[in-house]
C-alpha positions as CSV (number, residue, x, y, z in Angstrom):
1,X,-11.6,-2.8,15.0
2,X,-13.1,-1.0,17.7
3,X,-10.8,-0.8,20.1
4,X,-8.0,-0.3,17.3
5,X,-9.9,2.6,16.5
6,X,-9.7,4.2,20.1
7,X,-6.6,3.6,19.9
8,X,-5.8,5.6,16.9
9,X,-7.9,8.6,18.4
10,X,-5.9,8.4,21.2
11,X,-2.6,9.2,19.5
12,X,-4.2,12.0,17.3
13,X,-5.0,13.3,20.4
14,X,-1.7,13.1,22.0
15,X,0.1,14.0,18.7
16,X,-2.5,17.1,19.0
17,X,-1.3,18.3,22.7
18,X,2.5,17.1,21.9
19,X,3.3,17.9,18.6
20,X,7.3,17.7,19.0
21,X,6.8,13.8,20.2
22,X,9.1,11.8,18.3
23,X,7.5,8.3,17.3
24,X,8.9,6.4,20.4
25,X,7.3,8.7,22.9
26,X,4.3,8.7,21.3
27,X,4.9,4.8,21.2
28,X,5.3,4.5,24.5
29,X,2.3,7.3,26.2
30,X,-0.3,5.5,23.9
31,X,0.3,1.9,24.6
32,X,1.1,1.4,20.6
33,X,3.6,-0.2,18.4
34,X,5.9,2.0,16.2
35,X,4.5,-0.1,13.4
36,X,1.0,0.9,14.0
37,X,2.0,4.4,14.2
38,X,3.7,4.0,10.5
39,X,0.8,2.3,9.2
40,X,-1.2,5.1,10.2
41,X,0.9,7.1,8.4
42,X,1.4,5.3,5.4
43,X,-2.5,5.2,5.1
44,X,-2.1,8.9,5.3
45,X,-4.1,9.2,8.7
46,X,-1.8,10.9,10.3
47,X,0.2,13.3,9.0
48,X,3.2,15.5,11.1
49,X,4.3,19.1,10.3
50,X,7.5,20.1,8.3
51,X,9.3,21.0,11.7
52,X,8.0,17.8,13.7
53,X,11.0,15.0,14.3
54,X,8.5,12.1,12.9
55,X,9.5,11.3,9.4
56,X,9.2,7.9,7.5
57,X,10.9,6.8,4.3
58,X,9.7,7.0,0.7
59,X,9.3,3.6,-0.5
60,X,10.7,4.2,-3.9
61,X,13.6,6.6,-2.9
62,X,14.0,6.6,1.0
63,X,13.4,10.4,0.8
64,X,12.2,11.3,4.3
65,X,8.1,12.2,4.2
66,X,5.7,13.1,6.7
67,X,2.4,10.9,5.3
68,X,2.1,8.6,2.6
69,X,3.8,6.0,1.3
70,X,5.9,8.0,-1.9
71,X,7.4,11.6,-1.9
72,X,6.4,14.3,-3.9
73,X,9.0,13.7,-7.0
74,X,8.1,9.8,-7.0
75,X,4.4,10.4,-7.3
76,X,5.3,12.7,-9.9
77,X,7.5,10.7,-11.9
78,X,5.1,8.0,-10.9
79,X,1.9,9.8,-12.5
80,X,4.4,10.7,-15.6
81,X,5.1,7.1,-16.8
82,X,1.1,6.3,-16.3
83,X,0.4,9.0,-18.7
84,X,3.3,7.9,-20.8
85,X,2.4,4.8,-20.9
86,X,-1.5,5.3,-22.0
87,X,-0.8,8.1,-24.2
88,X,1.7,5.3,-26.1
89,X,-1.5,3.2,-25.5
90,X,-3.4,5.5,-27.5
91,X,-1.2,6.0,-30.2
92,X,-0.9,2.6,-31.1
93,X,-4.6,1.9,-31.7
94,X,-4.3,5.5,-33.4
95,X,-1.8,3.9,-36.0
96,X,-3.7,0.5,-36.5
97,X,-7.1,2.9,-37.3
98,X,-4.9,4.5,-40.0
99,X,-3.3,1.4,-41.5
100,X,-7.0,0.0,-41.5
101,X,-8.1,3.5,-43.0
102,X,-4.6,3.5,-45.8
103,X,-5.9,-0.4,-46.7
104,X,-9.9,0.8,-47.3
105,X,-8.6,3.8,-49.6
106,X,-6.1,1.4,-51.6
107,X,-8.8,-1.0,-52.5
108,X,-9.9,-2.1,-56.0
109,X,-14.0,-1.0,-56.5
110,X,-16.6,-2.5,-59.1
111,X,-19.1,-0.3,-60.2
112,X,-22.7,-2.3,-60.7
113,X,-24.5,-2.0,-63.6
């Protein structure tokens, strides 16, 4: 972990003084596998400018991104369906509260003497 660690600090570094390096360059100074680079990335360690070459693919979409694992509009529509899906969530015990509630009202009552 240690040494993986170095290693990552090496590449910030070196992504630092050469920010136009495209991933094989930087693959290739640091002594590090493309697939640790996008790991990195994915895990939103690094992250590269709008104008640097370095770009990864959305994992829903393919869009090209600079960190992360999703792009902007499929963490959206991501985060839209989760509150969808527990506002629909909601509603439902909503609607068995008021079929409970409807029952309660509609019942016969005795009064005791």
């Amino acid at each position: 972990m240690k040494k993986l660690e170095e290693k990552f600090q090496e590449v910030k570094q070196y992504i630092e003084d050469n920010p136009r390096s495209d991933m094989r360059d930087i693959s290739e100074n640091c002594d590090v596998s493309t697939r640790q680079i996008e790991q990195w990335i994915r895990e939103e360690r690094l992250s590269f400018s709008d104008d640097s070459p370095i770009g990864i693919a959305c994992e829903v979409c393919g869009a090209t991104i600079k960190t992360g694992r999703y792009c902007e509009r499929c963490k959206y529509d991501m985060a839209n369906r989760l509150g969808s899906m527990y506002g629909s969530a909601t509603s439902a015990v909503g609607n068995v509260d008021k079929e409970r509630a409807r029952r309660e009202k509609a019942r016969m009552r005795f009064l005791d003497k």
